[in-house]
KERO-916822 format. One record per residue: x, y, z of N, C-alpha, C in turn; residue in three letters. Coordinates in steps of 0.1 Angstrom, whole numbers, plus 5000, padded with zeros to 4 digits. Each point is the difference from the previous one (the first is absolute). Layout:
BEGIN
<rec><n_px>X</n_px><n_py>Y</n_py><n_pz>Z</n_pz><ca_px>X</ca_px><ca_py>Y</ca_py><ca_pz>Z</ca_pz><c_px>X</c_px><c_py>Y</c_py><c_pz>Z</c_pz><residuo>ALA</residuo></rec>
...
This chain:
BEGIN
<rec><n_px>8036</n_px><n_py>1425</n_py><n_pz>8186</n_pz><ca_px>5009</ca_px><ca_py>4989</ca_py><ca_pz>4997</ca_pz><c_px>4998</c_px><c_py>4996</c_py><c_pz>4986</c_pz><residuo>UNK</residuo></rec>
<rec><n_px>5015</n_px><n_py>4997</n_py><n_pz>4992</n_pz><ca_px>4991</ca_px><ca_py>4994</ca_py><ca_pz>4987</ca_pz><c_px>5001</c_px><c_py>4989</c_py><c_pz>5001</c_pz><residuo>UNK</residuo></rec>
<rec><n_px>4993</n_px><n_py>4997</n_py><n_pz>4987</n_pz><ca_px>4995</ca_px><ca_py>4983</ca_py><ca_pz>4997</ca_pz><c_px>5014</c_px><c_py>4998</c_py><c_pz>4991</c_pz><residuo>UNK</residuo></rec>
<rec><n_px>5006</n_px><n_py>4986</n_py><n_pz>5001</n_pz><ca_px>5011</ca_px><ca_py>4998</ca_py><ca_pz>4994</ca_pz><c_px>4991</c_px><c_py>4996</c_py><c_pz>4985</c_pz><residuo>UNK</residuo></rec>
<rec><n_px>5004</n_px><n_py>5003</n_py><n_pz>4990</n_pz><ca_px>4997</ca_px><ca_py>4990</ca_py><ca_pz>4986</ca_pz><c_px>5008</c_px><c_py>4993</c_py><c_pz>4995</c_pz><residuo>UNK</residuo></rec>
<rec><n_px>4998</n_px><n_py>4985</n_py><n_pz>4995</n_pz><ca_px>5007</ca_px><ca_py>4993</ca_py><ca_pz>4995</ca_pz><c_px>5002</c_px><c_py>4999</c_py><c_pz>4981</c_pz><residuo>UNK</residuo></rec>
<rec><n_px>4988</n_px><n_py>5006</n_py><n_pz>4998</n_pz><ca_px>5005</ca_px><ca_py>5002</ca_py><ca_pz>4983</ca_pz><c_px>4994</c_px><c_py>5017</c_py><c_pz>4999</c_pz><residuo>UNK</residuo></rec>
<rec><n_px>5006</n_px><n_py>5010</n_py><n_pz>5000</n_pz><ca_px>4998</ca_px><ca_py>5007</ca_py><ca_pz>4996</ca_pz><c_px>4991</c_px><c_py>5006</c_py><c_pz>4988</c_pz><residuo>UNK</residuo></rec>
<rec><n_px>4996</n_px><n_py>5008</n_py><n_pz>4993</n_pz><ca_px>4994</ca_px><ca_py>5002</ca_py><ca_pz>4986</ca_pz><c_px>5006</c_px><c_py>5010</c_py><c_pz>4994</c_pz><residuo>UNK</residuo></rec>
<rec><n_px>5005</n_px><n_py>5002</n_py><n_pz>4990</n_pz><ca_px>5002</ca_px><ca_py>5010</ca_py><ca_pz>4991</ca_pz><c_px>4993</c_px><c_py>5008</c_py><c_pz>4991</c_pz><residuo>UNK</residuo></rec>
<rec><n_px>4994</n_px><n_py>5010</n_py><n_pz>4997</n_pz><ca_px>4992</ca_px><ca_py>5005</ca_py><ca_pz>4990</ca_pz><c_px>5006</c_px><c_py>5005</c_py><c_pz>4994</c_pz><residuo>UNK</residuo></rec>
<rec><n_px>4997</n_px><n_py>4996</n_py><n_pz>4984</n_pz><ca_px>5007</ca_px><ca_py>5002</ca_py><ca_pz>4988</ca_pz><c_px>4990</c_px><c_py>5005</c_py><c_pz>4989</c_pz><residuo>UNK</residuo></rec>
<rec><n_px>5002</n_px><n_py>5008</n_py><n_pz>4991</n_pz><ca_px>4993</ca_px><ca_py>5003</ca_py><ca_pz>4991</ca_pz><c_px>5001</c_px><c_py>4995</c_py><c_pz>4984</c_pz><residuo>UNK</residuo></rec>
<rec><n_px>4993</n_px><n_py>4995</n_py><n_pz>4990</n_pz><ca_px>5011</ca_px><ca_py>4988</ca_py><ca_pz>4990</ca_pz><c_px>4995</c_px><c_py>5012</c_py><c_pz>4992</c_pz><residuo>UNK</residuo></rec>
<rec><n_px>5006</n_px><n_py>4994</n_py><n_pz>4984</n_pz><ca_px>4990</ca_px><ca_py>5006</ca_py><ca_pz>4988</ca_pz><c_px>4996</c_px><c_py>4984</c_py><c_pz>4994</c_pz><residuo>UNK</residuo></rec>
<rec><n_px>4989</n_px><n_py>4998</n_py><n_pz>5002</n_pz><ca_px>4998</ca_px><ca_py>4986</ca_py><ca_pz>4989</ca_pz><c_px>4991</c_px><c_py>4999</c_py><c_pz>4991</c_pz><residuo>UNK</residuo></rec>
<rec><n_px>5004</n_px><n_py>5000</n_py><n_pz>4986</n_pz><ca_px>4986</ca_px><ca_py>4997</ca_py><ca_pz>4988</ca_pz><c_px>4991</c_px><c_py>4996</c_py><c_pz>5005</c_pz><residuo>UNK</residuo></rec>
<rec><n_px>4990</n_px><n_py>5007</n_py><n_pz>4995</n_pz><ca_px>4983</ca_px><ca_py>4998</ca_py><ca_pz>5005</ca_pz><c_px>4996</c_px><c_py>4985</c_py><c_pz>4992</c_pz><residuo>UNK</residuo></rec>
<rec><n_px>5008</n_px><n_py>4997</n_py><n_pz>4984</n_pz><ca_px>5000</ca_px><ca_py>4989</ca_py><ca_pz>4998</ca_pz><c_px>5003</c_px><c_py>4986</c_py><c_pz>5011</c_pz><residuo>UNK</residuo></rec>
<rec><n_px>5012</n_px><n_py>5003</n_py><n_pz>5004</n_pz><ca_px>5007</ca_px><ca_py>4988</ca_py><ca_pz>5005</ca_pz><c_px>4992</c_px><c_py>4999</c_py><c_pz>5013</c_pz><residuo>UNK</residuo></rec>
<rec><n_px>4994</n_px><n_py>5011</n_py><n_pz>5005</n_pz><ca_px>4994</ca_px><ca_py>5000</ca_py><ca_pz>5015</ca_pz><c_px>4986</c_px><c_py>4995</c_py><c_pz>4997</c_pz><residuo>UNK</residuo></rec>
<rec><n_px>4993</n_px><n_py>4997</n_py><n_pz>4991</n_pz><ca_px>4989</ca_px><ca_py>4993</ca_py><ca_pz>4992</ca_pz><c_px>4999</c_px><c_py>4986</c_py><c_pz>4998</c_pz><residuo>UNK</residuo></rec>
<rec><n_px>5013</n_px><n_py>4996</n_py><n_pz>4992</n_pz><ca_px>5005</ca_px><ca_py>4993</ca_py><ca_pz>4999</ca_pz><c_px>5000</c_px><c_py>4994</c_py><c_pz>5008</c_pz><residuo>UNK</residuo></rec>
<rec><n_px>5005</n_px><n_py>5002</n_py><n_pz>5013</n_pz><ca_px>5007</ca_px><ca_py>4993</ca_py><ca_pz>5014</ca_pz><c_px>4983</c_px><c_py>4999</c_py><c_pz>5005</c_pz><residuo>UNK</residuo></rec>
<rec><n_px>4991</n_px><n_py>5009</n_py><n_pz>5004</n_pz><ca_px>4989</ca_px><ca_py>4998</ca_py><ca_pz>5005</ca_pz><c_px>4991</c_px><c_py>4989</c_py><c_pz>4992</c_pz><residuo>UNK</residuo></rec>
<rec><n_px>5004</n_px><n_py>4999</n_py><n_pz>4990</n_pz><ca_px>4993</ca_px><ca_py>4989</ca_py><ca_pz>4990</ca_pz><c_px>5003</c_px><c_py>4986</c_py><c_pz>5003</c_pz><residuo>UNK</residuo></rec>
<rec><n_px>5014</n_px><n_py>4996</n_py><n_pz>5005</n_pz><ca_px>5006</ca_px><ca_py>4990</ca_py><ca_pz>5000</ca_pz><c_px>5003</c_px><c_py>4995</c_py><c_pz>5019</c_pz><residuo>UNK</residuo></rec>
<rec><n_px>4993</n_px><n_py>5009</n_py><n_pz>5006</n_pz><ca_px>4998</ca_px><ca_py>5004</ca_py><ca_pz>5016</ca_pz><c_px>4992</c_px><c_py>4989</c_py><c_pz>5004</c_pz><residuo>UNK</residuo></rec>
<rec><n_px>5003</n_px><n_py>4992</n_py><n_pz>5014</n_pz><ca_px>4988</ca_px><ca_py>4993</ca_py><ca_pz>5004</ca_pz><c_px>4990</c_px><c_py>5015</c_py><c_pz>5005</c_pz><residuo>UNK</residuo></rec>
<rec><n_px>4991</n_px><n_py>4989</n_py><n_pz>5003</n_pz><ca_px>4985</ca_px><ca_py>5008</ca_py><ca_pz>4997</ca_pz><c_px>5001</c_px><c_py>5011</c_py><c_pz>5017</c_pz><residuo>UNK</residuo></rec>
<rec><n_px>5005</n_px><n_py>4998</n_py><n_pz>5006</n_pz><ca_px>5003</ca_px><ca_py>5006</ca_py><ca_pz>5015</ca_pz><c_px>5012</c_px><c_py>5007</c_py><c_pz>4998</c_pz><residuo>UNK</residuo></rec>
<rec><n_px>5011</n_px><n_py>5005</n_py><n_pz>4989</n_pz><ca_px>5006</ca_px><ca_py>5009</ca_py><ca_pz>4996</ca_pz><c_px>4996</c_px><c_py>5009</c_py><c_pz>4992</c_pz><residuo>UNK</residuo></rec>
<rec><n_px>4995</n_px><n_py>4999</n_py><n_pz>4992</n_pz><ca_px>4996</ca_px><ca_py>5005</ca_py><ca_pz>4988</ca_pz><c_px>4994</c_px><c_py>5020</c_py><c_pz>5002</c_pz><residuo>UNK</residuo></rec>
<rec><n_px>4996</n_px><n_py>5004</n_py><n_pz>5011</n_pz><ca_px>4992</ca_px><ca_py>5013</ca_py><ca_pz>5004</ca_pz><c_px>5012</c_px><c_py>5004</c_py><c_pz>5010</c_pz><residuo>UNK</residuo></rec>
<rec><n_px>5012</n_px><n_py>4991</n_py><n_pz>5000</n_pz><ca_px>5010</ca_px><ca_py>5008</ca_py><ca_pz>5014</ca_pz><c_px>5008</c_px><c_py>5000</c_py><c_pz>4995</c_pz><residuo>UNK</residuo></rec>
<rec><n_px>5004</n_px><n_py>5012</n_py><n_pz>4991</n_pz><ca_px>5010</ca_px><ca_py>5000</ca_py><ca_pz>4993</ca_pz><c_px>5017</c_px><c_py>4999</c_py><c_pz>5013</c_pz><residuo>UNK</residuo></rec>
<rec><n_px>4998</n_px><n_py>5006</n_py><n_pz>5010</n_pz><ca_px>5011</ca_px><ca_py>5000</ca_py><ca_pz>5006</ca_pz><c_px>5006</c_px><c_py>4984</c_py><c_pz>5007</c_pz><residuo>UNK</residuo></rec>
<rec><n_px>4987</n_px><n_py>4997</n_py><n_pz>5003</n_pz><ca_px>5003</ca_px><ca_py>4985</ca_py><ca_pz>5003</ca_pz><c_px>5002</c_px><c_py>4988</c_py><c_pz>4986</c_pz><residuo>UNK</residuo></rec>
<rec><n_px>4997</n_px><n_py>5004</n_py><n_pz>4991</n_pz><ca_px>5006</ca_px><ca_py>4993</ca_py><ca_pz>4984</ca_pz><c_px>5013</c_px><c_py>5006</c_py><c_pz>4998</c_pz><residuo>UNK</residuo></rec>
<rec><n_px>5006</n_px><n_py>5008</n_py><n_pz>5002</n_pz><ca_px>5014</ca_px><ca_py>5003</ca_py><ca_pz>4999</ca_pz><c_px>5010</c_px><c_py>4993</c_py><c_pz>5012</c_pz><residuo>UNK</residuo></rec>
<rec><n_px>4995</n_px><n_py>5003</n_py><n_pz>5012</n_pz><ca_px>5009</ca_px><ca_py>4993</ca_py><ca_pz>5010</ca_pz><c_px>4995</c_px><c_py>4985</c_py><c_pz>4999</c_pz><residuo>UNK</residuo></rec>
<rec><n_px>4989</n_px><n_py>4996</n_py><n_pz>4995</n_pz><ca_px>5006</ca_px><ca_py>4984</ca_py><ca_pz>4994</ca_pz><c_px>5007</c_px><c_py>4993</c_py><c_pz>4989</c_pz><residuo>UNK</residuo></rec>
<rec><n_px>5001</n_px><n_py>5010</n_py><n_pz>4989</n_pz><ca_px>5006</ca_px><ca_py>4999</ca_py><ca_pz>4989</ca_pz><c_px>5018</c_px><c_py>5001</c_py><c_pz>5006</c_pz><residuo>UNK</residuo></rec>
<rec><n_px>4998</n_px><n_py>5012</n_py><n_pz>5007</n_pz><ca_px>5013</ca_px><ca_py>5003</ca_py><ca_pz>5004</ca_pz><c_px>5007</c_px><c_py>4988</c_py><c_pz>5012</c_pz><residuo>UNK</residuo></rec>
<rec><n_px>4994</n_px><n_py>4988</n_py><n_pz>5007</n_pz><ca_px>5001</ca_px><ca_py>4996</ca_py><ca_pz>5006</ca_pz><c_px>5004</c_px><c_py>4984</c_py><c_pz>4991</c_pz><residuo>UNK</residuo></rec>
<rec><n_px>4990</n_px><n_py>4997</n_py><n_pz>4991</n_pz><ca_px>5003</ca_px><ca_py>4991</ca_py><ca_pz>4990</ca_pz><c_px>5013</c_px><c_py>5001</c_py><c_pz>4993</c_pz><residuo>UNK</residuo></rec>
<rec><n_px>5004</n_px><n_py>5014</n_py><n_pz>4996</n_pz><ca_px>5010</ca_px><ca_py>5003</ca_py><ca_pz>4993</ca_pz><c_px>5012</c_px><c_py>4997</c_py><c_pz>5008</c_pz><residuo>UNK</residuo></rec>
<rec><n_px>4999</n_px><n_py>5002</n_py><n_pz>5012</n_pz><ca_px>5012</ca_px><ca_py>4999</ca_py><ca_pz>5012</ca_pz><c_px>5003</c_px><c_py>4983</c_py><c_pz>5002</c_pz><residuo>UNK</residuo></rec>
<rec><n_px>4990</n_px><n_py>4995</n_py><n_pz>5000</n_pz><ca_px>4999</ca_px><ca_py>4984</ca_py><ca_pz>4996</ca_pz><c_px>5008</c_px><c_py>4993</c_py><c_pz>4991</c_pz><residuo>UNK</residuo></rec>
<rec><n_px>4999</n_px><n_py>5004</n_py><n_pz>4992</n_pz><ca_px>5000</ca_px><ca_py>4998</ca_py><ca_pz>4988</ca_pz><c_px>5018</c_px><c_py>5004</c_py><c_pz>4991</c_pz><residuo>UNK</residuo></rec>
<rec><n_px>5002</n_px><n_py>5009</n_py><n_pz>5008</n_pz><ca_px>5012</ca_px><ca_py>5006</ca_py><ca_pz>4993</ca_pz><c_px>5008</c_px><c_py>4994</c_py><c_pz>5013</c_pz><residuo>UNK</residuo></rec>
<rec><n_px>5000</n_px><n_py>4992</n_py><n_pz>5011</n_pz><ca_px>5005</ca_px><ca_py>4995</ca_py><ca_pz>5008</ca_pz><c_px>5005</c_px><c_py>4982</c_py><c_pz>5000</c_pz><residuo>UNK</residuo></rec>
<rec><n_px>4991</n_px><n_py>4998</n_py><n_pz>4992</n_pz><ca_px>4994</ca_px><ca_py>4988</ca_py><ca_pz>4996</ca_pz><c_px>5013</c_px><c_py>4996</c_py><c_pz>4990</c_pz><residuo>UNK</residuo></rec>
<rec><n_px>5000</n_px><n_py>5012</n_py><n_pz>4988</n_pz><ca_px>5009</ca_px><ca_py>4998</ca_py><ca_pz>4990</ca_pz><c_px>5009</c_px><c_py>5003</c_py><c_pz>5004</c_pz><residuo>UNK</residuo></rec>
<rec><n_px>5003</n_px><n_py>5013</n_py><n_pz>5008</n_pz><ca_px>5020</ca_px><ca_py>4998</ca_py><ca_pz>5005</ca_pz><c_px>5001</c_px><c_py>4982</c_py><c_pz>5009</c_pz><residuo>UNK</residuo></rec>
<rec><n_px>4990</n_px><n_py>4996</n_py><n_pz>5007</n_pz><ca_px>5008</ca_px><ca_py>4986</ca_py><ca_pz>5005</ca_pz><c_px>5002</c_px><c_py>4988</c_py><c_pz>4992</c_pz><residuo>UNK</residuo></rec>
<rec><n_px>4991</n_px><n_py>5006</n_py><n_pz>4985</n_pz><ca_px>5000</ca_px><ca_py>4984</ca_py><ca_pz>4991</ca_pz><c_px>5015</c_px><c_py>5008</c_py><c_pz>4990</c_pz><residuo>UNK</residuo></rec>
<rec><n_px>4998</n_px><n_py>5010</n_py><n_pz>4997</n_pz><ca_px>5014</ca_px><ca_py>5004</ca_py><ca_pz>4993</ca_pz><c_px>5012</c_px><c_py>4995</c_py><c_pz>5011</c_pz><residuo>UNK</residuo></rec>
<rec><n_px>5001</n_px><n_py>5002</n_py><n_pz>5013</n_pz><ca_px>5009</ca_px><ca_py>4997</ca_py><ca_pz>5009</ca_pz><c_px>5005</c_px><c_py>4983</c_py><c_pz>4997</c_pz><residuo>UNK</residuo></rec>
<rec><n_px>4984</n_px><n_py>4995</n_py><n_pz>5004</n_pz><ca_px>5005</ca_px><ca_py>4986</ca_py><ca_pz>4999</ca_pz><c_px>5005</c_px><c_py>4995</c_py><c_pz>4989</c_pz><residuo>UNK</residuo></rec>
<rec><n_px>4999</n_px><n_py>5003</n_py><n_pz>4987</n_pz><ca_px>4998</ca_px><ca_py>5000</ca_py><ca_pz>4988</ca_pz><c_px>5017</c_px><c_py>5000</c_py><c_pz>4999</c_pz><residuo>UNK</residuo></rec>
<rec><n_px>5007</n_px><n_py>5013</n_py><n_pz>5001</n_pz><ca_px>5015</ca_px><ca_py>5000</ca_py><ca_pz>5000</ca_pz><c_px>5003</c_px><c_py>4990</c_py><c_pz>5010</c_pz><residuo>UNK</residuo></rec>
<rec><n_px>4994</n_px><n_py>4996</n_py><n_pz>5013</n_pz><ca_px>5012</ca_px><ca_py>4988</ca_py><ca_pz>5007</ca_pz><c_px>5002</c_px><c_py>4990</c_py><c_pz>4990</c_pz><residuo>UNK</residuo></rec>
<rec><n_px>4987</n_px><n_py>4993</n_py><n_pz>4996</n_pz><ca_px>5001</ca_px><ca_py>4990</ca_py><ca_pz>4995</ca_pz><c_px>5009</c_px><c_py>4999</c_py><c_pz>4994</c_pz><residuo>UNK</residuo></rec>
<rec><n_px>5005</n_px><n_py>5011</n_py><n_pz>4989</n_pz><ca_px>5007</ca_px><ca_py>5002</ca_py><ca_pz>4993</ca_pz><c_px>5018</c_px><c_py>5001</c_py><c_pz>5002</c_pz><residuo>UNK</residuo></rec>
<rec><n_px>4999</n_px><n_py>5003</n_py><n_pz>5014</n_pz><ca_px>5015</ca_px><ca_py>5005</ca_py><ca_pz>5007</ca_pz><c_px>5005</c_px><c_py>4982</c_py><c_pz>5003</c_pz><residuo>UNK</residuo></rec>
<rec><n_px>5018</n_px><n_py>5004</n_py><n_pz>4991</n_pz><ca_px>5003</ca_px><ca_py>4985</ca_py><ca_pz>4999</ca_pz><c_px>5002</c_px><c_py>4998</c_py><c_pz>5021</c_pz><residuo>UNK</residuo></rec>
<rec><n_px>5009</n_px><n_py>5006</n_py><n_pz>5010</n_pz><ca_px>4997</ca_px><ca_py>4996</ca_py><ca_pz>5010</ca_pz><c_px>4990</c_px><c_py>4994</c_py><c_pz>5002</c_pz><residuo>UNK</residuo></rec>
<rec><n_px>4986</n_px><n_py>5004</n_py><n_pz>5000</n_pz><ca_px>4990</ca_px><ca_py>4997</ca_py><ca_pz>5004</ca_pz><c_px>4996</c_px><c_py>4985</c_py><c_pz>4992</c_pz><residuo>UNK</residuo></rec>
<rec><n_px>5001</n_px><n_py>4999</n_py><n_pz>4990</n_pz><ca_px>4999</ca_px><ca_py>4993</ca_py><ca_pz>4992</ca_pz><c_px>5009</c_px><c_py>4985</c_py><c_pz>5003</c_pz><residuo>UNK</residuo></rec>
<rec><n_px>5012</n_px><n_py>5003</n_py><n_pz>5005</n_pz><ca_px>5009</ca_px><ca_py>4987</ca_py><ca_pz>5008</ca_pz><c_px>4994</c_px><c_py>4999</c_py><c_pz>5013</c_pz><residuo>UNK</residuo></rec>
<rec><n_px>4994</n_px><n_py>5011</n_py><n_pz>5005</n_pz><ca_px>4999</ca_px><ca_py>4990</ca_py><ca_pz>5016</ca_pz><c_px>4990</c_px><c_py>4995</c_py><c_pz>5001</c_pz><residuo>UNK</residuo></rec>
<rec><n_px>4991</n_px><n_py>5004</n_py><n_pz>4990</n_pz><ca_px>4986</ca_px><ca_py>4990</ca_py><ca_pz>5001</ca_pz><c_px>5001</c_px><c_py>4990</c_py><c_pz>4996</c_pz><residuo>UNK</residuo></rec>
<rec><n_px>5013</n_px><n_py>4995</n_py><n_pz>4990</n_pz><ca_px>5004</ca_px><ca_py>4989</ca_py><ca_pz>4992</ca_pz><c_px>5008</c_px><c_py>4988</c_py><c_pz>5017</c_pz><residuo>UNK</residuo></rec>
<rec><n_px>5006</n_px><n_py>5011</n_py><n_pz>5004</n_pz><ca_px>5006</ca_px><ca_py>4992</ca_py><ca_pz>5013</ca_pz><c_px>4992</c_px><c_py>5000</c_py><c_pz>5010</c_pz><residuo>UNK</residuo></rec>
<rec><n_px>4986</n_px><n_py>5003</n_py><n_pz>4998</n_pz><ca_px>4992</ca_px><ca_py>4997</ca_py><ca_pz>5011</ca_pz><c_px>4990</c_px><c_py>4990</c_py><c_pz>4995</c_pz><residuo>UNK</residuo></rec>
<rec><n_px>5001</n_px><n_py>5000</n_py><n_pz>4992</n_pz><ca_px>4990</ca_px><ca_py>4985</ca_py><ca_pz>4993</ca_pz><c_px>5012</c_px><c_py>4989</c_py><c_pz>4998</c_pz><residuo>UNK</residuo></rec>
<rec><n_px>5006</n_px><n_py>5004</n_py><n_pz>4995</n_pz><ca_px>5012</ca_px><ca_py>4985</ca_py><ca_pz>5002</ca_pz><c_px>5000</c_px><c_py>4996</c_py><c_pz>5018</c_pz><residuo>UNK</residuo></rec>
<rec><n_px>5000</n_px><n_py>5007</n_py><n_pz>5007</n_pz><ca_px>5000</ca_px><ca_py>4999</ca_py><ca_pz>5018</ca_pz><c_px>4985</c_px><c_py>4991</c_py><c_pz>5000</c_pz><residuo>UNK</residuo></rec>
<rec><n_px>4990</n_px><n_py>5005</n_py><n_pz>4994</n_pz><ca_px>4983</ca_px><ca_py>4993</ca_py><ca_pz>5005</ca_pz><c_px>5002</c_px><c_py>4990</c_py><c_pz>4993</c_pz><residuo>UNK</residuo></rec>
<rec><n_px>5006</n_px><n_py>4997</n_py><n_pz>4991</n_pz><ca_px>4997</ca_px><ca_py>4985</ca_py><ca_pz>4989</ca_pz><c_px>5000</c_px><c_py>4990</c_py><c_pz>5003</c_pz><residuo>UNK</residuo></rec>
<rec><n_px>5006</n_px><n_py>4996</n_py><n_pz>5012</n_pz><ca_px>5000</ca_px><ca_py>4985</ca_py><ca_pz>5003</ca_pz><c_px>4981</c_px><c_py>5001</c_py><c_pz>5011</c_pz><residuo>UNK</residuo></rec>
<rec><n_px>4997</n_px><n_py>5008</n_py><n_pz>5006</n_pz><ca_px>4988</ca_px><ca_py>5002</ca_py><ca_pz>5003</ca_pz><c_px>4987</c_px><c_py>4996</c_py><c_pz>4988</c_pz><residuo>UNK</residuo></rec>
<rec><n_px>5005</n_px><n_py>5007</n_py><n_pz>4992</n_pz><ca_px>4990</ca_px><ca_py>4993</ca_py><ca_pz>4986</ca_pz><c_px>4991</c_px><c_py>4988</c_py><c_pz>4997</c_pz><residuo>UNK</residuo></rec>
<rec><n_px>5012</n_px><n_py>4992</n_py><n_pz>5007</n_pz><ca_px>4998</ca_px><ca_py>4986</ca_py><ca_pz>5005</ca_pz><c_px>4991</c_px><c_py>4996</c_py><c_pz>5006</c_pz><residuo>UNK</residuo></rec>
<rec><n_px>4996</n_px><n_py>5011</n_py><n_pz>5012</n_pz><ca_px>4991</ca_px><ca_py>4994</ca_py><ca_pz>5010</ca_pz><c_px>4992</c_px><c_py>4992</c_py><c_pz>5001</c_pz><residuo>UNK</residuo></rec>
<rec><n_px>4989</n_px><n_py>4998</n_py><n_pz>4990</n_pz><ca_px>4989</ca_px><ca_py>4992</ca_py><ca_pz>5000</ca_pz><c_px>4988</c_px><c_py>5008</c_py><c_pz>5002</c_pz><residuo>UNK</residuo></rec>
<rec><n_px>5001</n_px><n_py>5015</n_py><n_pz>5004</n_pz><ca_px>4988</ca_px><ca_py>5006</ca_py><ca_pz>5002</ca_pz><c_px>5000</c_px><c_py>5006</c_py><c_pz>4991</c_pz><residuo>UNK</residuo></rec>
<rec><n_px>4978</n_px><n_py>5007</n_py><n_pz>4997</n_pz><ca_px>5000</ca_px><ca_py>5006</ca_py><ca_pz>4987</ca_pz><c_px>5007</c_px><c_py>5015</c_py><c_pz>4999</c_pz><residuo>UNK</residuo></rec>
<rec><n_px>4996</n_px><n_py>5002</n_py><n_pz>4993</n_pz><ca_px>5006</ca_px><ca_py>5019</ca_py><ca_pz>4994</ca_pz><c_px>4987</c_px><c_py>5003</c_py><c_pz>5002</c_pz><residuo>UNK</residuo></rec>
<rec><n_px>5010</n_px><n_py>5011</n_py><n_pz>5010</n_pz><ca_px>4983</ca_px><ca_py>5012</ca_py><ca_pz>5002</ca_pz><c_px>4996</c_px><c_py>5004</c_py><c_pz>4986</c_pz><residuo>UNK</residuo></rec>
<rec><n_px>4980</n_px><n_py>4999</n_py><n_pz>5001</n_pz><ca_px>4994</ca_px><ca_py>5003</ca_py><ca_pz>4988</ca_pz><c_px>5004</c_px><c_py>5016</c_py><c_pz>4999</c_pz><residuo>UNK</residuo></rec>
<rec><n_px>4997</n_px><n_py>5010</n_py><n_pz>4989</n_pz><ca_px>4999</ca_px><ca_py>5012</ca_py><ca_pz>5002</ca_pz><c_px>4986</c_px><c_py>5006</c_py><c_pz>5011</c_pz><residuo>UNK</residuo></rec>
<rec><n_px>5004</n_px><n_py>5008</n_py><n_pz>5001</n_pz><ca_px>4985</ca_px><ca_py>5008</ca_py><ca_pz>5004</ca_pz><c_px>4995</c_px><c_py>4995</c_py><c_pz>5010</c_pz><residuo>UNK</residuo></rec>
């Protein structure tokens, strides 16, 4: 019977400068630094972060921008304004 897997592995073979791979082991926490395959699938994991990170701020970035979007948050704060009023504080940040 087989065992089901939920993340598979792929083996790949790269070409990468002995510089940049120096480089990377130089700038490696100290429990990466000797595994090279585990410094790449973190690098590569960071990078997936990261480039995810920036398509949702570029995303958000154009609504702000988009006039729709731009009136109904105007008609949704004109709707809360008489609440403004309340007497209670404004949530601090954070």
């Amino acid at each position: 019977m087989k065992s089901h897997q939920t993340d598979s592995k792929i083996r790949r073979s790269v070409v990468i400068s002995a510089t940049l791979v120096e480089e990377a082991r130089r700038n490696a926490p100290p429990e990466l630094r000797d595994n090279l395959n585990r410094l790449v699938v973190v690098a590569l994991e960071d990078f997936v972060r990261r480039r995810k990170r920036i398509v949702f701020e570029e995303a958000m970035a154009r609504m702000a921008r988009d006039p729709e979007v731009i009136a109904e948050s105007s008609r949704i704060s004109e709707d809360f304004r008489p609440a403004e009023g309340d007497g209670l504080p404004d949530a601090s940040p954070g």
